[in-house]
C-alpha positions in Angstrom: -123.3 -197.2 125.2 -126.8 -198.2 124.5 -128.5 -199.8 127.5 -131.7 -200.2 125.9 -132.7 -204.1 126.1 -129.4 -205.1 127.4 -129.5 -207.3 130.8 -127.2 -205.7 133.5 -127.0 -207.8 136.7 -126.3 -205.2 139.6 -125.3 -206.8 142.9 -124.5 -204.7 146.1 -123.2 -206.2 149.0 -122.1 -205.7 152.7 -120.5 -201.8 151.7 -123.9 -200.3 153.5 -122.6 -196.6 153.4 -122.8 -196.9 149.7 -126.4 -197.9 149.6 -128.3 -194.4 149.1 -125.5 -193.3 146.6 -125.6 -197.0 144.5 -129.6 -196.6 144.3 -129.7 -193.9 142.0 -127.4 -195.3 139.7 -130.4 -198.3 139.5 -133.2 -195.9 138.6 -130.7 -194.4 136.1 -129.9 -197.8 134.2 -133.4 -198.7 134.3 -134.3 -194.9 132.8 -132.1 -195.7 130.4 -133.8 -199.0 129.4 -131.6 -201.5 130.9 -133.5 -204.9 132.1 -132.0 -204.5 135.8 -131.5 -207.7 137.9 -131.1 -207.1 141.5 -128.9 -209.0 143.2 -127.7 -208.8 147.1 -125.7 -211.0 149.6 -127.0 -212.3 152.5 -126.0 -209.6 154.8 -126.6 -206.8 152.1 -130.4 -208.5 152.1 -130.4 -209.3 155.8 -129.2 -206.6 158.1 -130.3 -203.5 159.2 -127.3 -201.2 160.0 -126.6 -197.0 161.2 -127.5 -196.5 157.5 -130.8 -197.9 157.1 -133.0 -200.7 157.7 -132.6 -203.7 154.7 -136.6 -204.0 154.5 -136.1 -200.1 153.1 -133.5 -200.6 150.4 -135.2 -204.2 149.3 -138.6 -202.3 149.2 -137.0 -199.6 146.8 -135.0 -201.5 144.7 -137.8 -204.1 144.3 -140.1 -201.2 143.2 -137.4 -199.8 141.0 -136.8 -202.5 138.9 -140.4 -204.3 139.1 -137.9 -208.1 140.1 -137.7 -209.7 143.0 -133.9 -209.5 144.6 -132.1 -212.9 144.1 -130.5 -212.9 147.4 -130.0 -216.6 147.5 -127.6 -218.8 146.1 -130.1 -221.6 144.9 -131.9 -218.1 143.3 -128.5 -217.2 141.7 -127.8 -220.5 140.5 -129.5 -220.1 137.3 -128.0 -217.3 136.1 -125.7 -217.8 132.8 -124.1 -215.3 131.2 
């Protein structure tokens, strides 16, 4: 599948042990020319748990994708599909 220009909307939520493994796959869709939009729930966004602090992960998935994380639901609100 081409990925180049397509939108792919990539939420994570509150499964925190997946975090370090899910990033990658980010970089890789956006490698691949995929226009990423972060999305996380408030606790994915919020809390900072055994596996890392959420500052961390928003700081590299922000940098990643070059977007702000909607992580709000009057953010996600305007997304159509």
């Amino acid at each position: 599948m081409k990925l180049e220009g397509k939108k792919v909307g990539f939420a994570m939520t509150g499964s925190f042990c997946t975090f370090k493994s899910t990033i990658p796959k980010i970089r890789l869709l956006v490698e691949k020319g995929a226009d990423v939009v972060p999305i996380m729930s408030f606790n994915a966004y919020s809390l900072d748990t055994k596996f890392g602090k959420a500052q961390d992960f928003i700081d590299e998935i922000e940098n990643i994708t070059k977007k702000k994380i909607i992580h709000t639901i009057t953010d996600a609100e305007p997304i159509r599909t």
